[in-house]
C-alpha positions as CSV (number, residue, x, y, z in Angstrom):
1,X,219.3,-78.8,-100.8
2,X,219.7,-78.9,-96.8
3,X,215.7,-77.0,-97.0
4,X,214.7,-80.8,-99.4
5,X,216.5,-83.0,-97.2
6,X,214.6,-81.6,-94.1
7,X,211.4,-82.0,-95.6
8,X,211.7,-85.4,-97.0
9,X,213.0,-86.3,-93.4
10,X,209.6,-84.7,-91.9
11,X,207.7,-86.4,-94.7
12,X,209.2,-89.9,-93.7
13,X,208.4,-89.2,-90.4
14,X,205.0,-89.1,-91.2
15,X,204.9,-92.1,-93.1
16,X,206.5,-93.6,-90.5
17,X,203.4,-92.8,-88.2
18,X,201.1,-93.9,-90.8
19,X,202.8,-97.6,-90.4
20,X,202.3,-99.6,-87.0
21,X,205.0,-100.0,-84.3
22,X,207.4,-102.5,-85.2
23,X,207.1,-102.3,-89.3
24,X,210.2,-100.9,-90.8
25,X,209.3,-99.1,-93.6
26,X,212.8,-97.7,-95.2
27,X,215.5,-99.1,-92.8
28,X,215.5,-95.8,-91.1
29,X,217.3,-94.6,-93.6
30,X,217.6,-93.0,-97.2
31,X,215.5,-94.5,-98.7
32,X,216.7,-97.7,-100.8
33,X,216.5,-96.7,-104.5
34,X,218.4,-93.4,-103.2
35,X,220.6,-94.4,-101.2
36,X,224.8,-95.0,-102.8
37,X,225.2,-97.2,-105.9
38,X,227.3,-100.2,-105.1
39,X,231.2,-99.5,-106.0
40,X,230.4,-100.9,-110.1
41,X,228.4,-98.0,-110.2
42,X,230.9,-95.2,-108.2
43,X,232.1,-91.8,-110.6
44,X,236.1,-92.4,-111.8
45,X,238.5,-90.9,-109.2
46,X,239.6,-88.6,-111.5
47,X,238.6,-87.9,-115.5
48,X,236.0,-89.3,-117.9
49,X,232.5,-89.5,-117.9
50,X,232.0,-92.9,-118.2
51,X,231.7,-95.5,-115.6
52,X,234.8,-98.3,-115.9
53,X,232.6,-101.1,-114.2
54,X,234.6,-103.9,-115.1
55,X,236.5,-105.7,-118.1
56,X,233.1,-107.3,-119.0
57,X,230.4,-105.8,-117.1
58,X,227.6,-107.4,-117.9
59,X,229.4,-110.7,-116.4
60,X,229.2,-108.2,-113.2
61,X,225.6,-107.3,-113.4
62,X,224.6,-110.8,-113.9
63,X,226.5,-112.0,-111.0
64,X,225.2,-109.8,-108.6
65,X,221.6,-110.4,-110.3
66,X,221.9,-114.4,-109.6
67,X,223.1,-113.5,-106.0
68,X,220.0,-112.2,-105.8
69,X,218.0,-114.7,-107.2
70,X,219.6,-117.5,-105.0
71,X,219.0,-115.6,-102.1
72,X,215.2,-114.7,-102.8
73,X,214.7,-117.9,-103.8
74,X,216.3,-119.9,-100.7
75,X,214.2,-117.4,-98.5
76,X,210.9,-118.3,-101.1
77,X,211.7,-122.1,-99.9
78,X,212.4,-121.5,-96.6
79,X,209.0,-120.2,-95.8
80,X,207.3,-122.8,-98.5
81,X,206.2,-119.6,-101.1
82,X,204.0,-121.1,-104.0
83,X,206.1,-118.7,-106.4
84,X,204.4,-120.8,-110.1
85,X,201.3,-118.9,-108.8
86,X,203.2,-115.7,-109.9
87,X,204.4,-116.4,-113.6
88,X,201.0,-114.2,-115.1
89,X,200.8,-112.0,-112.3
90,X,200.3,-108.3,-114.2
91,X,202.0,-105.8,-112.6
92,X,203.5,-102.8,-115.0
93,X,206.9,-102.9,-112.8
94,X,207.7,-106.1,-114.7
95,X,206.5,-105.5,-117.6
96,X,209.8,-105.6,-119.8
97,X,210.3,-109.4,-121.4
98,X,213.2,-109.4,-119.6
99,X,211.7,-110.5,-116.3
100,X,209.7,-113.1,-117.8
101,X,211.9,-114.1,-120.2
102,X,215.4,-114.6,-118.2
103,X,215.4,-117.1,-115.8
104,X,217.4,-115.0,-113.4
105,X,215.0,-112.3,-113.0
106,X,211.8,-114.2,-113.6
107,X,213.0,-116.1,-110.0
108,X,213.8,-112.6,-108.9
109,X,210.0,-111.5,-109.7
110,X,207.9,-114.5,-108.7
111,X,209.6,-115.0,-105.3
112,X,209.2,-111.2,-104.7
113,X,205.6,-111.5,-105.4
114,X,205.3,-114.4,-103.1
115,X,207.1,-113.0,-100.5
116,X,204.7,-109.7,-100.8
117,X,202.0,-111.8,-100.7
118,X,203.0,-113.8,-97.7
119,X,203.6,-110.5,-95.8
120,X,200.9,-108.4,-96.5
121,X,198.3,-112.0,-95.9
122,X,199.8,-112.2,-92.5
123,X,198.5,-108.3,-91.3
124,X,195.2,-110.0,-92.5
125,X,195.7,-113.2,-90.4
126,X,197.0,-111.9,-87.2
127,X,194.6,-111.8,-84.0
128,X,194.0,-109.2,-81.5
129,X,194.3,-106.3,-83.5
130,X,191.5,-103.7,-83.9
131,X,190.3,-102.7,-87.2
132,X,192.0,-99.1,-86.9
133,X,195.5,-100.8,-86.4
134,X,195.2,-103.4,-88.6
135,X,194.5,-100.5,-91.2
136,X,197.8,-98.8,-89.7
137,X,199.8,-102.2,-90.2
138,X,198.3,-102.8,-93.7
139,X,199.5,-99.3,-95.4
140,X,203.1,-99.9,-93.3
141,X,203.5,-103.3,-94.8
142,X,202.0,-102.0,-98.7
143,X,204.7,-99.3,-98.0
144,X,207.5,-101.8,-97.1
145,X,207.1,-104.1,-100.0
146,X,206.8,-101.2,-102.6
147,X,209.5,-100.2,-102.1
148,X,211.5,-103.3,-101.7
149,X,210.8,-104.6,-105.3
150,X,213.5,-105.6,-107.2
151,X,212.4,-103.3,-110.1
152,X,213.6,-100.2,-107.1
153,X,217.4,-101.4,-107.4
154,X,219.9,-100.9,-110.4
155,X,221.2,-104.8,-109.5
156,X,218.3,-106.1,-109.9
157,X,216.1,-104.1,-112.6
158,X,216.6,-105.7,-115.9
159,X,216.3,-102.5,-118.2
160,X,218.4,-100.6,-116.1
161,X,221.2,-103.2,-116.3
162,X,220.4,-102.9,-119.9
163,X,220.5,-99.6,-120.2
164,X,223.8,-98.8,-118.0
165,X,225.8,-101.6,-120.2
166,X,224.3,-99.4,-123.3
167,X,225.0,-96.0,-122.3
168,X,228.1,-96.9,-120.2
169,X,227.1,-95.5,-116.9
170,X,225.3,-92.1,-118.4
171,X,222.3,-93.2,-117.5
172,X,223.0,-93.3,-113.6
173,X,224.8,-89.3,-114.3
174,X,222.0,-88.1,-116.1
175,X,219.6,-89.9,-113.0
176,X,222.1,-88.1,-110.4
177,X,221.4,-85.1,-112.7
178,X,217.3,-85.3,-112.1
179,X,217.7,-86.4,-108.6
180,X,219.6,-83.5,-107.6
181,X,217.0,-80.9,-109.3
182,X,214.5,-82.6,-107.9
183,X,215.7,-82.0,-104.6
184,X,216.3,-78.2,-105.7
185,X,212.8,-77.8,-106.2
186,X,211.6,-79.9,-103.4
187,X,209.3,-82.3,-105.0
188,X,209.4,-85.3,-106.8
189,X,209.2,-84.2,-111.0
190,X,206.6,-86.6,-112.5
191,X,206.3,-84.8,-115.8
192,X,208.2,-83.2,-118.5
193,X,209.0,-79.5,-117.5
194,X,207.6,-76.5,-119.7
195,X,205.1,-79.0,-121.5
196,X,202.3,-77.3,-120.3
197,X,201.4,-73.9,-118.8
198,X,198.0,-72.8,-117.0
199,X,196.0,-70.6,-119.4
200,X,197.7,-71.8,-122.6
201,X,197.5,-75.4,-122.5
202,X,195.5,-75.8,-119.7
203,X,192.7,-73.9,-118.0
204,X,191.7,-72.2,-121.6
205,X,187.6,-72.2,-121.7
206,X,187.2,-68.3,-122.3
207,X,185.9,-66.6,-119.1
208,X,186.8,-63.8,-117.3
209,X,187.3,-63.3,-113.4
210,X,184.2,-61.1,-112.1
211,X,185.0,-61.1,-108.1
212,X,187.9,-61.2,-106.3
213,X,188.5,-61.4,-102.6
214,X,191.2,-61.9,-100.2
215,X,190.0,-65.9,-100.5
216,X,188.7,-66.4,-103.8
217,X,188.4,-65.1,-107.6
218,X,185.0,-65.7,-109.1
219,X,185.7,-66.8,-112.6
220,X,182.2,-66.6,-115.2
221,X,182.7,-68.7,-118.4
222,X,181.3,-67.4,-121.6
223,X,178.4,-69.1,-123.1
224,X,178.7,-71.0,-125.9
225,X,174.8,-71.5,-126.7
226,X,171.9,-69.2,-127.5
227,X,170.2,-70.4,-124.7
228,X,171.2,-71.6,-121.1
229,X,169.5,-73.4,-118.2
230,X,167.8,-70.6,-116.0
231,X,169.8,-71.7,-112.4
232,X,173.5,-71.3,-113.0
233,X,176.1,-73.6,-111.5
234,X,178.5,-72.5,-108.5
235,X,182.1,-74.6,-108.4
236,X,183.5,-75.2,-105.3
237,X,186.7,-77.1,-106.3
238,X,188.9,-78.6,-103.7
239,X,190.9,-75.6,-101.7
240,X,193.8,-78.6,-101.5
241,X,194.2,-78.4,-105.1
242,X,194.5,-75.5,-108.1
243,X,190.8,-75.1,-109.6
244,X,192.0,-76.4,-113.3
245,X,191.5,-80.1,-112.3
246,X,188.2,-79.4,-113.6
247,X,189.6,-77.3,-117.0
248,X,192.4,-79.4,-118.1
249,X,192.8,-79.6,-121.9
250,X,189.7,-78.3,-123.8
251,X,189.2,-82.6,-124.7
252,X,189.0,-83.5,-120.9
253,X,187.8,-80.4,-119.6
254,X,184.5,-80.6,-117.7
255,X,183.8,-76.8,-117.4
256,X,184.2,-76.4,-121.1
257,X,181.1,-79.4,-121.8
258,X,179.6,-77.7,-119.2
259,X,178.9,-74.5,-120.9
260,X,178.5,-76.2,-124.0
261,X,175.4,-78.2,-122.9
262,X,174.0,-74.6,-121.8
263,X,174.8,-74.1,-118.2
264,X,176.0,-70.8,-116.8
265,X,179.1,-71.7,-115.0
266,X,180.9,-69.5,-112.4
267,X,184.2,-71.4,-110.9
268,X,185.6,-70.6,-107.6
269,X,189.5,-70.2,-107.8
270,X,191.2,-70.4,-104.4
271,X,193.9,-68.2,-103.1
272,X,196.8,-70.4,-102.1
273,X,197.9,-69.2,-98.6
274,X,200.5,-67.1,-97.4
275,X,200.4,-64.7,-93.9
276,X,197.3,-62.5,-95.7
277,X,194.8,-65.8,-95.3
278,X,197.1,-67.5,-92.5
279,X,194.0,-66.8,-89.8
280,X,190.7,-68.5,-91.9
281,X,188.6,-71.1,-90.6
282,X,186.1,-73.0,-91.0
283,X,183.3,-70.1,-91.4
284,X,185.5,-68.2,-93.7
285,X,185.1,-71.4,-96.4
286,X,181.7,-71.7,-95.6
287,X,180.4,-67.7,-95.1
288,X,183.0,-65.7,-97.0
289,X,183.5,-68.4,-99.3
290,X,180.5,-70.8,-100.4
291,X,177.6,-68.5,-99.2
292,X,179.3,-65.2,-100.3
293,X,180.0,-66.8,-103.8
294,X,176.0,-68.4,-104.4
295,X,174.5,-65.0,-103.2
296,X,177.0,-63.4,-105.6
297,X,176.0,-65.1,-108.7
298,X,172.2,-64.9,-107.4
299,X,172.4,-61.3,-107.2
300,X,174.4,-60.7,-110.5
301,X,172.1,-62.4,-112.8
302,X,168.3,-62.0,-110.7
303,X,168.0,-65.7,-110.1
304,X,166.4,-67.0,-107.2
305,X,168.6,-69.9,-107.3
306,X,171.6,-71.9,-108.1
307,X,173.3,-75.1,-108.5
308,X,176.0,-76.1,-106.2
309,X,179.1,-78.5,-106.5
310,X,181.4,-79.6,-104.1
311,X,184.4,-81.6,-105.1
312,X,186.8,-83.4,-102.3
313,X,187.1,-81.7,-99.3
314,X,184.9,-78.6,-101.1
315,X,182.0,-81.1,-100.8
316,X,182.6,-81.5,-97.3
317,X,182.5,-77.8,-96.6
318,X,179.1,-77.5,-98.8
319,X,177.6,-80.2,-96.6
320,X,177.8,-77.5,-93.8
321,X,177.4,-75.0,-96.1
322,X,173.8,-76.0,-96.5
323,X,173.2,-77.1,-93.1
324,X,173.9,-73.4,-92.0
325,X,171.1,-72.1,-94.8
326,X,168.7,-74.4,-93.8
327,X,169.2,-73.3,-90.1
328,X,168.5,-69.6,-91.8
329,X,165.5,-70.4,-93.9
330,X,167.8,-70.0,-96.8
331,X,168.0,-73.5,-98.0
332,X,165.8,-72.8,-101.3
333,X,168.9,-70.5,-102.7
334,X,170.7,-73.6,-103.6
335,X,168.3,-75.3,-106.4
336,X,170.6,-78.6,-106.0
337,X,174.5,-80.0,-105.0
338,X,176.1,-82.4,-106.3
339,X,179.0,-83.7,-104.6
340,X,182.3,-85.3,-105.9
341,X,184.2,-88.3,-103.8
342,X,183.1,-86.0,-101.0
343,X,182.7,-87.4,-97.4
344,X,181.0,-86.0,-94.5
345,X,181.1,-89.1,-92.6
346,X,185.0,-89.7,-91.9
347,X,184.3,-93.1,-89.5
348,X,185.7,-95.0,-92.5
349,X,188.0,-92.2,-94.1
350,X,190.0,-94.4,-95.8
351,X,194.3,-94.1,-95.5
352,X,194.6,-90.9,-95.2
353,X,192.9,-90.8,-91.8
354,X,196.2,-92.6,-90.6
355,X,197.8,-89.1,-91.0
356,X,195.7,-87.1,-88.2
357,X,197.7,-88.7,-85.5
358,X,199.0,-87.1,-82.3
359,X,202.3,-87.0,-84.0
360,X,201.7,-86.2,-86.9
361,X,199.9,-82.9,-85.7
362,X,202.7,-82.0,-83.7
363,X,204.7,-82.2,-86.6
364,X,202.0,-79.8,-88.2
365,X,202.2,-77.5,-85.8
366,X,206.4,-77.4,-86.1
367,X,206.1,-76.8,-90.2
368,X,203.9,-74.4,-89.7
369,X,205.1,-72.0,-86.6
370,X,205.8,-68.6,-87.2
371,X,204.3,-68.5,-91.0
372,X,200.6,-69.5,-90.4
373,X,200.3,-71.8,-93.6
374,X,201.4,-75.6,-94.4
375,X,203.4,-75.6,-98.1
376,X,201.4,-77.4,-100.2
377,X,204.7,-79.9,-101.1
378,X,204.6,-81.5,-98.0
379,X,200.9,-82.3,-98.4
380,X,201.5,-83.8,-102.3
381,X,204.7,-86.0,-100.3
382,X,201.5,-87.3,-98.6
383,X,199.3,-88.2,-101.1
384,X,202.2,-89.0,-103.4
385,X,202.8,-91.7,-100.5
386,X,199.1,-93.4,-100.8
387,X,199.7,-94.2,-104.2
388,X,203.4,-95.1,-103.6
389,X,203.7,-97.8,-105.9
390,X,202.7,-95.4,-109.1
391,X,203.7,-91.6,-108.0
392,X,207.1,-92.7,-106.2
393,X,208.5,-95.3,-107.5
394,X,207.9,-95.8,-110.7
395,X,209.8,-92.0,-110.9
396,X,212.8,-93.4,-109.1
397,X,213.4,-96.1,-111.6
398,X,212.5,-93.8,-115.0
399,X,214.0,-90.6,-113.2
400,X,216.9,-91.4,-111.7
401,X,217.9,-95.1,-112.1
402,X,216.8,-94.9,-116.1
403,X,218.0,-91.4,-116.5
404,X,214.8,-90.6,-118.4
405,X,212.2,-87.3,-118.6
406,X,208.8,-88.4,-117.7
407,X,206.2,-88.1,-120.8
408,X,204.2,-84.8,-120.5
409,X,201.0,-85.6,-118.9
410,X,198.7,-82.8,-117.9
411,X,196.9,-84.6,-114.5
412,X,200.5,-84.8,-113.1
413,X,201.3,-81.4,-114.1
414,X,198.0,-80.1,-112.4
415,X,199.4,-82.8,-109.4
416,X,202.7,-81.3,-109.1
417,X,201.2,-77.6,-109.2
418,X,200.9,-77.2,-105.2
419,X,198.9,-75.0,-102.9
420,X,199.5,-73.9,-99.6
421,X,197.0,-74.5,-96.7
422,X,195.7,-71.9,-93.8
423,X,198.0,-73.9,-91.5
424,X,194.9,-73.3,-88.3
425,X,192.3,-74.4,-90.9
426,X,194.5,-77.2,-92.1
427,X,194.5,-78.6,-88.4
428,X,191.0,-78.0,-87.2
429,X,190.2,-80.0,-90.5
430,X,191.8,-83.2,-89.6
431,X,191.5,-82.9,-85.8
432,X,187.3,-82.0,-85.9
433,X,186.6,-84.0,-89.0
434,X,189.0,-86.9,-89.7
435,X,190.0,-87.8,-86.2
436,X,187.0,-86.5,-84.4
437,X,183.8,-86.9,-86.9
438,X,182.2,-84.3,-85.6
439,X,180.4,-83.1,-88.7
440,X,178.1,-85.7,-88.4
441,X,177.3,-85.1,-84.8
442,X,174.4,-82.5,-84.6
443,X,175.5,-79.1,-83.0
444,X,179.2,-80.4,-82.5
445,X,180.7,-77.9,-85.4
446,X,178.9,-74.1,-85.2
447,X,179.8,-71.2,-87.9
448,X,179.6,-68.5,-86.2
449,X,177.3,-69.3,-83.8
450,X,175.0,-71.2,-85.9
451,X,174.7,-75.1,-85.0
452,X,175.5,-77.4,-87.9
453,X,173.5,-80.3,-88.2
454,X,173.5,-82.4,-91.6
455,X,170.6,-84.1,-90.8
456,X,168.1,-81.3,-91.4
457,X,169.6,-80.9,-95.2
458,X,166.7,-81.7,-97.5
459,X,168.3,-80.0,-100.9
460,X,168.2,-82.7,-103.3
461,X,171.4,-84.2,-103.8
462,X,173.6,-86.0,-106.7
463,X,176.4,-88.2,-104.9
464,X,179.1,-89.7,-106.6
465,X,182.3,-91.5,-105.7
466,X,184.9,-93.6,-107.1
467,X,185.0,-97.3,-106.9
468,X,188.6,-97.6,-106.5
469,X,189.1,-94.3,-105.0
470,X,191.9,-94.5,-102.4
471,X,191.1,-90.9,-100.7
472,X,187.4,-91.0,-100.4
473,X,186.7,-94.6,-100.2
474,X,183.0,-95.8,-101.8
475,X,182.2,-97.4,-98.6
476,X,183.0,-93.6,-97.1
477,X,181.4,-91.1,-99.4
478,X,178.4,-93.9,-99.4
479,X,177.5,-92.6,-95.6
480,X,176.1,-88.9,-96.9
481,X,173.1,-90.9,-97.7
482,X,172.5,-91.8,-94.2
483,X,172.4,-88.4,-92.8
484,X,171.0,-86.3,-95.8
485,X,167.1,-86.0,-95.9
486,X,166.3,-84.7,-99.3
487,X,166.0,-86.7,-102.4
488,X,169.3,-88.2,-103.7
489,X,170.8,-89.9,-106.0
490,X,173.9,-91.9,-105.6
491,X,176.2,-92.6,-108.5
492,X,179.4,-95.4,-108.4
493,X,182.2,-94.3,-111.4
494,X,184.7,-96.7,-112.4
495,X,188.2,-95.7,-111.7
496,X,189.3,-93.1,-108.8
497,X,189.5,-90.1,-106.6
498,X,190.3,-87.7,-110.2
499,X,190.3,-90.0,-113.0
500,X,186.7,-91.5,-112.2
501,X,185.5,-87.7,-112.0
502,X,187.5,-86.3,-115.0
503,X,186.1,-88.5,-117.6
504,X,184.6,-86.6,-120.5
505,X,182.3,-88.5,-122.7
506,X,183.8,-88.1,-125.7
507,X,186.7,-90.8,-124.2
508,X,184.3,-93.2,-123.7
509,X,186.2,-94.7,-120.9
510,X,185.3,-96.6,-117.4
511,X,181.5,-96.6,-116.5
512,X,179.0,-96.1,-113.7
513,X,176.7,-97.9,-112.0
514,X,172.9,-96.8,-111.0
515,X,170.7,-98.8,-108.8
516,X,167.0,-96.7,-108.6
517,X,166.0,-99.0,-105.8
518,X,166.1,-97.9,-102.2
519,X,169.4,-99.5,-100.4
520,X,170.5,-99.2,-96.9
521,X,174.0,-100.1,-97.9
522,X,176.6,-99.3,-100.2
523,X,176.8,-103.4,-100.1
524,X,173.1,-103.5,-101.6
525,X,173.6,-100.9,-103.9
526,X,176.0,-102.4,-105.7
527,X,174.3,-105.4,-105.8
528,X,171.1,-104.4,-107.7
529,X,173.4,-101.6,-109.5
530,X,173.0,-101.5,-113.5
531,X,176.3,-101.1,-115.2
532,X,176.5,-98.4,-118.0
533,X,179.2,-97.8,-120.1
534,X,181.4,-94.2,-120.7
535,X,180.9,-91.2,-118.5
536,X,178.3,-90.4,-115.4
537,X,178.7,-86.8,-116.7
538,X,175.5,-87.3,-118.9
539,X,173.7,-89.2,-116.7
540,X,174.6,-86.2,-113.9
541,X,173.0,-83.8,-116.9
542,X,170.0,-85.2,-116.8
543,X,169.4,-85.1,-113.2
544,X,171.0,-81.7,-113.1
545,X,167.9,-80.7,-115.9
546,X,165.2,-82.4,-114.0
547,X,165.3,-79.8,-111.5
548,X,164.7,-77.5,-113.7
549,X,165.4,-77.1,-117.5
550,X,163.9,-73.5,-117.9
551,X,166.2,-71.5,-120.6
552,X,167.1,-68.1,-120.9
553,X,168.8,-65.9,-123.2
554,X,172.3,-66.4,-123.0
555,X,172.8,-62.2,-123.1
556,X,172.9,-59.6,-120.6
557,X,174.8,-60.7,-117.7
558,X,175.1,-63.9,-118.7
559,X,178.2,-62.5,-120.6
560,X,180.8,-62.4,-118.3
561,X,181.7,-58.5,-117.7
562,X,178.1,-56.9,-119.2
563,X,176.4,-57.1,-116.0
564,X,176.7,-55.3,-112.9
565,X,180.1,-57.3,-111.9
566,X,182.7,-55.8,-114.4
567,X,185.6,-58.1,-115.5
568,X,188.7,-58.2,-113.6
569,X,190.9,-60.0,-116.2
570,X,190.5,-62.7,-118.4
571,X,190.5,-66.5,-116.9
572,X,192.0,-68.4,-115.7
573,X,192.8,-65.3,-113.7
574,X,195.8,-64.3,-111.2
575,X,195.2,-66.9,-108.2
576,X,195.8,-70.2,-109.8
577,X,198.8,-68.6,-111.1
578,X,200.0,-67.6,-107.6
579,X,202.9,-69.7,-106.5
């Protein structure tokens, strides 16, 4: 417990950073939705389960409810808030009739709203600030009012008053319950424990593990089709992240239509760090990871060349990945990459840039002494933190203010299931790319004494981001068209940084948008973009096939284990399993 509290203290800290000087963003405190239930709320001194708030509590719990709404509301007229604008605001936190409904909490909602409103327009309308720390003040200010909504605090939630008069205070006891595990286990629980495990529910296209090394397995997928595509497809999932993000349930899983539409697929499965890996770098992921894995595959089945893909920060690393083989004449052993909300540009990085700070490295460099790795927990705190509003709070109400078990959900399993970082790697990624951009700068980033420079890539490339991706902004992944060479073609997927890649066809969900036209700007791609509905993943097919459709025999080594690389063990294999 001590261990939890000292990382969610380091994790605030960082937050902290992220917000400008001057913005409080949790009292500099516990935070609010944690912090002591008002006295109504306190266990009996001695016996019973039950909580004795009052004769007739709910006269309590409206009380304090309408001393809140005549407090929001004299601020909301005090500063002239235009709070009708707010009655069809949608926002799931009020989604319960109640705040609509009652007048008490419908003032409670739309003076909230306003007042969010009015703060976060002021970051917008103050002068002299620079674009990086207006950036800085606008994620400290989206921070602030998240958590200060009304739907954070038992007084003021509607459903939780509802549900403590109901259940007599167990609600709160079975919230103290799940907060209390949680901070056992260090991390925030934002699905139902046991409902799914990697290799039964998840991760189950049939393969087998072919290669393994002290920084990857090389997992082969059994073919599913007579015939496959000649060139087979190399996975380079995010290192940040377990591999499976890709291999979810067999309905969502994008290796499984993979190798049902005929492609050979091998799937690089990182080894989450510990003290064996604590010394890798940045020409380990590239030499003894990307290149080591495509000559692999090139070698095991007598191809000349493969597919590549790069997802996330994997992407990044392929970028150099290819820069180094073009530098060795070797660029023709990668047929074509495709990229995944990957950015090699990082001058408009998006929120996440706000945590390479002085500080904020500092504090890496203090997690990480004397063990050589980062744990992968305080990394999901992070990202958790982008997408406060949905991976925080909303667990603080249904968790521990509701009492309730999150649904099952496989993404937020797969979300929950950390990895540790190569804590030297881990820094050398956020000072030389994020803060530094040197990636983009011609010789600035050498792997082992070979000169990177993007701009001489010519491999013809298939680019696609996420229009409301919060990690690798649109406007940010857009900039690997200005520095690639080669042919490319750059794809805009509804939805975000997983959700707007995971999208098998068969859920006809979201869309994508295509513009053939040449366009200097992401601006004037999206202007002469055509909309089409469901999944890129076809469209990404395609192009995959128009560089070359040739099939083969799907025999010989194209069976994982009956070529010259024997099988290990059967996939998912013993990495992703790791903890």
């Amino acid at each position: 417990m001590e261990r939890f509290s000292h990382r969610w203290g380091r994790a605030l800290l960082l937050l902290r950073e992220a917000g400008a000087d001057g913005v409080t963003l949790g009292g500099g405190a516990t935070p609010p939705a944690w912090g002591a239930f008002p006295p109504a709320f306190a266990p009996p001194a001695s016996g019973g389960g039950a909580f004795p708030v009052a004769a007739d509590p709910s006269a309590f719990f409206a009380a304090g409810a309408e001393a809140w709404a005549k407090g929001l509301d004299s601020w909301g007229r005090m500063m002239g808030l235009d709070t009708a604008a707010k009655d069809q605001a949608k926002d799931r936190r009020f989604a319960a009739p109640e705040w609509h409904e009652n007048p008490v909490f419908d003032t409670i909602r739309k003076t909230y709203l306003a007042l969010a409103d009015k703060l976060l327009g002021s970051v917008e309308d103050l002068d002299g600030l620079d674009e990086e720390a207006r950036q800085r003040l606008r994620f400290g200010v989206q921070s602030f009012v998240d958590a200060m909504s009304p739907s954070n605090f038992a007084l003021t939630n509607p459903q939780v008053l509802k549900k403590t008069i109901e259940t007599r205070g167990e609600n709160l006891l079975k919230g103290l319950a799940n907060m209390l595990k949680d901070i056992s286990a260090g991390q925030m629980t934002q699905t139902r424990a046991g409902a799914f495990e990697v290799g039964t529910h998840l991760a189950t296209t049939p393969g087998k593990v072919v290669k393994r090394t002290p920084l990857y397995e090389l997992i082969q997928y059994t073919p599913t089709t007579e015939e496959v595509l000649e060139a087979p497809l190399v996975v380079f999932p995010p290192w940040i992240n377990r591999y499976y993000i890709l291999d979810l349930t067999p309905e969502k899983s994008f290796v499984k239509w993979c190798v049902d539409n005929g492609i050979t697929l091998f799937m690089v499965s990182w080894k989450s760090a510990d003290e064996s890996i604590a010394h890798v770098s940045l020409e380990d992921y590239v030499l003894r990871g990307q290149v080591d894995a495509i000559d692999t595959v090139r070698d095991l089945l007598g191809v000349a060349n493969v597919h590549a893909l790069g997802y996330c920060v994997a992407g990044t690393t392929l970028a150099a990945t290819l820069a180094y083989l073009h530098a060795h004449k070797q660029q023709k052993t990668v047929k074509s990459a495709t990229f995944l909300t990957a950015q090699v540009d990082f001058a408009h990085a998006g929120d996440l840039k706000l945590f390479s700070g002085t500080e904020t490295m500092a504090l890496l460099d203090q997690l990480t002494k004397g063990k050589g790795y980062f744990d992968g927990r305080y990394m999901a705190a992070i990202f958790n933190m982008l997408r406060g509003r949905d991976l925080i709070w909303s667990y603080v109400v249904n968790n521990y203010l509701l009492g309730q078990e999150p649904p099952p959900f496989d993404l937020l399993h797969w979300n929950s299931d950390t990895t540790n970082l190569p804590a030297g790697w881990h820094r050398d990624y956020l000072d030389s790319l994020y803060k530094g951009n040197k990636l983009v700068e011609a010789g600035a980033i050498s792997v082992e004494g070979t000169p990177i420079d993007i701009g001489k890539v010519k491999t013809p490339c298939y680019i696609q981001a996420g229009r409301e991706d919060h990690i690798a902004p649109p406007e940010s992944v857009w900039k690997v068209m200005n520095h690639f060479q080669g042919p490319k073609r750059f794809v805009l997927a509804g939805s975000g940084h997983i959700a707007g890649v995971v999208n098998h066809p068969s859920a006809q969900k979201y869309q994508y948008w295509v513009n053939d036209q040449p366009c200097g700007t992401l601006e004037s791609f999206v202007e002469g973009a055509e909309e089409h509905k469901g999944s890129w993943w076809p469209d990404w097919l395609e192009w995959l096939k128009s560089h070359g459709a040739k099939p083969v025999k799907a025999e010989g080594a194209r069976i994982p284990g009956q070529g010259k690389l024997k099988a290990i063990e059967a996939a998912p294999g013993s990495y992703v399993k790791a903890r």
